[in-house]
VOGU-3710 file (C-alpha; in Angstrom, 3 decimals, decimal comma):
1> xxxxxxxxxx> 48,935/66,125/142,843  50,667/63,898/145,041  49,271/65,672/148,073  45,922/65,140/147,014  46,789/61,238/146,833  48,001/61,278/150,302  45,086/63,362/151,590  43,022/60,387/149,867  45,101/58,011/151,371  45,066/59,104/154,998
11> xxxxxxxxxx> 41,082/60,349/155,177  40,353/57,214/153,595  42,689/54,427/155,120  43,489/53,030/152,147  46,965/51,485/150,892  47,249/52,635/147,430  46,105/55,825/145,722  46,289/56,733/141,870  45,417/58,718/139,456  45,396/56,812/135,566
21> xxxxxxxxxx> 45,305/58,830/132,186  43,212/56,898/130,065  45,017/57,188/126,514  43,592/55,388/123,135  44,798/51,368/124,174  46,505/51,923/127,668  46,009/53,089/130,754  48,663/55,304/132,365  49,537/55,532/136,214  50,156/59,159/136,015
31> xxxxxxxxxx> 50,468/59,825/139,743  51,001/56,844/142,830  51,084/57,663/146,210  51,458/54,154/148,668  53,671/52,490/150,763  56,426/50,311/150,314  56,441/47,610/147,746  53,468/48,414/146,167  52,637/46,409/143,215  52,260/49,692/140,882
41> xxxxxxxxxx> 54,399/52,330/139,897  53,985/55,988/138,363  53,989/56,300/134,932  53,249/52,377/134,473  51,188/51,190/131,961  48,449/48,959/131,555  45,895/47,730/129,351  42,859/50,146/129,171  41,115/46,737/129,086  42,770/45,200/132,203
51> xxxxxxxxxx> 41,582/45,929/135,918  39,068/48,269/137,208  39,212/51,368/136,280  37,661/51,672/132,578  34,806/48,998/134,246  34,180/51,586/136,618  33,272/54,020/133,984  31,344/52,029/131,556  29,235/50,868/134,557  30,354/47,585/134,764
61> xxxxxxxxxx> 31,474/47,560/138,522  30,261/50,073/141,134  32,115/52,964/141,983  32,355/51,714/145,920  33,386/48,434/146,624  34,173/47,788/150,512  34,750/43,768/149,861  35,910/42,476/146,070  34,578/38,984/147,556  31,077/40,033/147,159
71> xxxxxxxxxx> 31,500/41,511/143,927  31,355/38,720/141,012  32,303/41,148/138,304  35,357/41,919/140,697  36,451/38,602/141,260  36,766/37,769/137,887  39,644/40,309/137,053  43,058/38,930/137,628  44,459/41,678/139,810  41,802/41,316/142,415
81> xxxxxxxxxx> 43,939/38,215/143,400  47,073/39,099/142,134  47,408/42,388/144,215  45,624/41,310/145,718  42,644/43,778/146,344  40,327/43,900/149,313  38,320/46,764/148,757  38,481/49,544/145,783  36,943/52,727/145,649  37,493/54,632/141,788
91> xxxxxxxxxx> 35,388/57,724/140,412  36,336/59,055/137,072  38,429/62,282/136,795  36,649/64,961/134,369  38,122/67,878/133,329  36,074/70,899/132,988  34,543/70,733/129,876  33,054/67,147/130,693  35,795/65,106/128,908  36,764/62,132/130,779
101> xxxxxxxxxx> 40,662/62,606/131,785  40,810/59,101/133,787  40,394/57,769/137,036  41,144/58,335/140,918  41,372/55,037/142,590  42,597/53,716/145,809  42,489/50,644/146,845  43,537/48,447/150,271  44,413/44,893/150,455  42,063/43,809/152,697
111> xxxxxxxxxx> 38,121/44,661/152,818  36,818/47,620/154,216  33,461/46,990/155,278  33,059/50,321/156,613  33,543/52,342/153,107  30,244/53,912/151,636  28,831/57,485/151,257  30,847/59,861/153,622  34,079/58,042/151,344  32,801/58,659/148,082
121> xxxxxxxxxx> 31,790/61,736/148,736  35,315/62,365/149,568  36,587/60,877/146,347  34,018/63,185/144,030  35,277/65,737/145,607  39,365/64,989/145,086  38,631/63,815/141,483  37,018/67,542/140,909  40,436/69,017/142,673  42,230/66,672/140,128
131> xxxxxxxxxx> 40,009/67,871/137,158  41,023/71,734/137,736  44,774/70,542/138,235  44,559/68,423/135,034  43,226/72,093/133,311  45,941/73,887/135,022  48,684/71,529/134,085  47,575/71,094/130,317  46,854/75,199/129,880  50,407/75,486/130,933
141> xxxxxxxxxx> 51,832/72,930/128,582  49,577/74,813/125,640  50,971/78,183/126,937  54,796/76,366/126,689  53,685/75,227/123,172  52,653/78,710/121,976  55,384/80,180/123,390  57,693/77,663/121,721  56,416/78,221/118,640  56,373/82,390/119,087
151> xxxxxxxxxx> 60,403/81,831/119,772  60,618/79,849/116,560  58,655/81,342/114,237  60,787/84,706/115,319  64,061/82,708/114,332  63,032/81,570/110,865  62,151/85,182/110,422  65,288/86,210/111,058  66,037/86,655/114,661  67,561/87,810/116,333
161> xxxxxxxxxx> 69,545/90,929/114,654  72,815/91,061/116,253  74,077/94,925/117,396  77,424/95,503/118,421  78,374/97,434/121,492  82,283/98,502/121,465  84,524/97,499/124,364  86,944/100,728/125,006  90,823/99,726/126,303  90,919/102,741/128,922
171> xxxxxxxxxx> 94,507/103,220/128,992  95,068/102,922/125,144  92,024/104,517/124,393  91,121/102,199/121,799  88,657/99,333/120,872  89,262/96,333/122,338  86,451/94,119/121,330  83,013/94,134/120,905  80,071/92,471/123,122  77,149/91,152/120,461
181> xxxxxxxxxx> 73,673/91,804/122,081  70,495/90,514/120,429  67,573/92,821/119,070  64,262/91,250/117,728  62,319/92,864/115,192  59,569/91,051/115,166  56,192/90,539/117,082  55,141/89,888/119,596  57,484/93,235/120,947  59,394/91,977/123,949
191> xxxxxxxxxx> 62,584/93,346/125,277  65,477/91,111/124,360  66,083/89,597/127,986  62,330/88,467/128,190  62,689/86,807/124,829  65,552/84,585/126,308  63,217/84,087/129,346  60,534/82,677/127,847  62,657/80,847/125,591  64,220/79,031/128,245
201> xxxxxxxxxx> 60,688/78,358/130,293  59,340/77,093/126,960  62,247/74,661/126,803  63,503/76,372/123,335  66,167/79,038/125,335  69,277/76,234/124,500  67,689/77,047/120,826  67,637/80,708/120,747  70,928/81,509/122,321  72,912/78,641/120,055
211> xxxxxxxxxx> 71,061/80,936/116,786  72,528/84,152/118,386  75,465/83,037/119,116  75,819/81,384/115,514  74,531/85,203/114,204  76,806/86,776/115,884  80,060/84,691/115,161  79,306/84,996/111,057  80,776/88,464/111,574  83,840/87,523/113,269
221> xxxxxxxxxx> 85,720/87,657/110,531  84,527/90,960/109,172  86,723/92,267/112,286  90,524/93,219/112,321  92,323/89,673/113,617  92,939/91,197/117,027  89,455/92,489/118,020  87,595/90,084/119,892  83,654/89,546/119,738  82,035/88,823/123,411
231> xxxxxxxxxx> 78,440/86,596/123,305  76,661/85,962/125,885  76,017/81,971/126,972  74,286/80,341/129,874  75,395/77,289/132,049  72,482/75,292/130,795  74,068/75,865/127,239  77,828/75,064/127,796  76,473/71,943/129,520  74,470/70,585/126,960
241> xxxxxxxxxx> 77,621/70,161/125,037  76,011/71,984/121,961  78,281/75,131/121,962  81,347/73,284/121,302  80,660/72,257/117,666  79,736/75,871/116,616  82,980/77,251/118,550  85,349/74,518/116,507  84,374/75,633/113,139  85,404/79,392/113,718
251> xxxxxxxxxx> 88,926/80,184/112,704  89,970/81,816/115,378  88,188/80,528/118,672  90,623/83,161/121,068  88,861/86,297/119,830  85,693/84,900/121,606  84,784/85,370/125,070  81,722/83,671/126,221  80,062/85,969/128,992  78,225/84,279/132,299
261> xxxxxxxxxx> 75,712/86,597/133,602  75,240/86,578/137,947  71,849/86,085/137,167  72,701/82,414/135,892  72,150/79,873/138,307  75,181/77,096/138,473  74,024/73,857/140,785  77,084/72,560/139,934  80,372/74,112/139,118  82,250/71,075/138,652
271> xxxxxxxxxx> 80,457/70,198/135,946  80,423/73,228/134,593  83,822/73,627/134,489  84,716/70,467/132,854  82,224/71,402/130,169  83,863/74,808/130,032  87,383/72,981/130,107  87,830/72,513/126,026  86,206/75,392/125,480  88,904/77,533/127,183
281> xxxxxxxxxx> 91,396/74,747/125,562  90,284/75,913/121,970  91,828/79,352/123,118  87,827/81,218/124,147  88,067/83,216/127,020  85,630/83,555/129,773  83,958/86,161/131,184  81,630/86,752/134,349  79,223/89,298/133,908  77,582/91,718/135,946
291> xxxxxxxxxx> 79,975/91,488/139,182  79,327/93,585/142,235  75,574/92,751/141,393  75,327/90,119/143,993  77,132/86,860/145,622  76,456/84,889/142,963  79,089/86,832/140,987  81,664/86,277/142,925  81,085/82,658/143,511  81,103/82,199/139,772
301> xxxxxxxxxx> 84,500/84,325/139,821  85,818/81,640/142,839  84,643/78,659/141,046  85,381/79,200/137,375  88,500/81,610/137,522  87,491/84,100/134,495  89,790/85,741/132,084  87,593/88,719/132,349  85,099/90,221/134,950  82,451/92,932/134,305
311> xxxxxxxxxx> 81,481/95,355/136,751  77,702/95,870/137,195  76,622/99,054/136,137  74,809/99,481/139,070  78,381/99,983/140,726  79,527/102,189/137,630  77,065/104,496/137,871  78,030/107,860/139,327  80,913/105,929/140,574  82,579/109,408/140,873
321> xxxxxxxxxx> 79,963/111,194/143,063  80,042/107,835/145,608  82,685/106,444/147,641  81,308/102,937/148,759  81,387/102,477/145,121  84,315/103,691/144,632  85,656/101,239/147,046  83,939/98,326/146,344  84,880/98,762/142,509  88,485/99,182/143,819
331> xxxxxxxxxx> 88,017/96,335/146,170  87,102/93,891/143,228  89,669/95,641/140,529  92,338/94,797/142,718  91,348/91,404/143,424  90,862/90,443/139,366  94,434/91,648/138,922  95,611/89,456/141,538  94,462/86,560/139,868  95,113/88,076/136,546
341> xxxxxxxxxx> 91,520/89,091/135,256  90,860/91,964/133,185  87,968/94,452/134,483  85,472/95,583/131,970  82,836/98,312/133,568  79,722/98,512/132,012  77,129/101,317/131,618  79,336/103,944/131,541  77,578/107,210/130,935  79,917/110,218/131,619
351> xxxxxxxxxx> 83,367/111,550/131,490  83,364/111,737/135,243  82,532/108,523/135,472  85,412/107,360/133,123  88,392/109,165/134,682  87,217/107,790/138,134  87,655/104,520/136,187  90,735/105,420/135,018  91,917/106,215/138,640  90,570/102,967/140,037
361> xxxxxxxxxx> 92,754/101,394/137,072  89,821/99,610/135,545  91,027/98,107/132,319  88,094/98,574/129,551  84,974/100,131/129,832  81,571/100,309/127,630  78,523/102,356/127,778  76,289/105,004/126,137  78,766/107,419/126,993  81,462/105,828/124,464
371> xxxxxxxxxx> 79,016/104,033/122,182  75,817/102,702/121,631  74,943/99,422/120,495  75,976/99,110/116,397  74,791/98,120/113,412  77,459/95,954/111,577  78,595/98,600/109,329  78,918/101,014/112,292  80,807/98,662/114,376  83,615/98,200/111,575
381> xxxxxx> 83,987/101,667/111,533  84,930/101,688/115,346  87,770/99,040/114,209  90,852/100,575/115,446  92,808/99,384/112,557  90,180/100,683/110,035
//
């Protein structure tokens, strides 16, 4: 929108540019494009009743006005000195099903004696490229809505149902922990990942991963003390300073690991780490996901210093049958254990796979090939000291 109010601007020569939203009693600068010091700013508000633009589309001043002097229904409005405005040019801005949105105005200080046809020509034609923008804009916002509601309507039915994937110590050949995925039983059918995606670009993702998490820690006790439950958490999460609460009231806050994905994107890592800071102090352990993946990985792993970090499956798979896998998976195994991290491999699908592993001296592993994901009952079953 903006670059439609400096196209306005420049063709037209005028100082100020604006679209308003006309609303019930005011009149809201939505957009402003103009120089320094002008005397209006976006997302102002005035009186629907004050200056032009309502005027303009009740008929009560022309659309084109090259001189305010000339015009007596002009002079009389306060802002025509004020401003003080020389010339004004405003059209109204109609969305497509004829509803009137607002206004696009511009304005200069002094007269313009040469503004007429050719200029609002020009501005009809902007305030229809407005309209459709308007449209756009507001579909989106009604998609965001909908989707919003989808997400929450799914969690006061129940969602998401939390499935338990075991976490196998390769040299002890026993169950470490567990990582708690989410499955939704409910429609619309959408994989799990795109449910947290559109959650998050609805603006409800903070809400759906604090209710899995939540879900998934009301089990934590139904484990043997020493087996550890992994959920998965974004930045945008730990930042918001909503996790903490919900980590405090469990019992035991060091069997949890909370799980960055490389997919997350971190714009700042200081902040992130001194919102991670008494997370880790309550005795939770962190964990960077899907490692070998891609650089952002590794600079999670350089700027946060994980307990734990999870080879990509992408590297485990057929690990045995390729050596630049082999050797990047060495590569990174030896550099956790230099700065004391424990390596988790994920996706692990075969025996060959496993003993290659096992001769890389990968610490846990998970995949089909142990265990699928697990019903509660299931997963208490895998409990080593059951």
């Amino acid at each position: 929108m903006h670059g439609v109010l400096a196209a306005v601007r420049r063709h037209l020569g005028m100082d100020v540019a604006f679209v308003s939203r006309f609303e019930t009693e005011d009149r809201v600068f939505e957009y402003v494009d103009a120089g320094p010091g002008a005397p209006i700013q976006q997302q102002q508000r005035l009186s629907l009743n004050e200056g032009y633009c309502l005027k303009v589309v009740r008929g009560e001043l022309p659309e084109c006005i090259p001189d305010t002097s000339q015009v007596e229904a002009a002079r009389t409005i306060p802002q025509t000195d004020s401003v003080p405005i020389g010339s004004h040019l405003s059209v109204p801005v109609r969305l497509p099903d004829g509803r009137i949105y607002g206004t696009l105005c511009c304005f200069s200080y002094l007269p313009n004696p040469a503004l007429g046809e050719r200029e609002m020509r020009l501005m009809h034609a902007f305030a229809e490229v407005v309209g459709l923008r308007v449209e756009e804009r507001t579909a989106a916002q009604r998609e965001r809505q909908n989707v919003a509601r989808e997400v929450r309507d799914a969690i006061a039915a129940g969602a998401p149902r939390i499935v338990y994937q075991p976490v196998y110590s390769i040299a002890e050949r026993a169950v470490r922990g567990f990582e708690c995925l989410s499955r939704f039983d409910v429609a619309p059918n959408r994989p799990p990942d795109q449910w947290f995606r559109i959650a998050e670009e609805a603006g409800v993702g903070i809400e759906l991963e604090l209710r899995a998490i939540e879900k998934a820690l009301e089990s934590l006790n139904a484990f043997q003390g020493h087996c550890s439950l992994s959920v998965n958490c974004s930045p945008a999460l730990i930042l918001s300073g909503k996790l903490q609460p919900l980590l405090e009231a469990v019992a035991t806050p060091s069997r949890i690991t909370l799980e960055i994905t490389e997919h997350a994107i971190v714009q700042d890592y200081v902040a992130l780490a001194t919102a991670l800071a008494p997370l880790r102090a309550l005795g939770c352990c962190l964990a960077v996901d899907d490692a070998g993946a891609g650089y952002a990985s590794m600079r999670h792993i350089l700027n946060l210093a994980p307990e734990i970090i999870k080879l990509d499956m992408s590297l485990t798979r057929n690990i045995h049958d390729d050596s630049k896998r082999r050797a990047l998976a060495k590569g990174l195994t030896s550099f956790a254990h230099e700065i004391h991290s424990l390596v988790i491999a994920e996706g692990v699908e075969s025996q060959a796979e496993l003993e290659m592993l096992r001769n890389l001296d990968v610490d846990c592993a998970q995949g089909y090939f142990l265990a699928r994901p697990l019903g509660l009952k299931d997963a208490l079953a895998f409990n080593p000291q059951a």
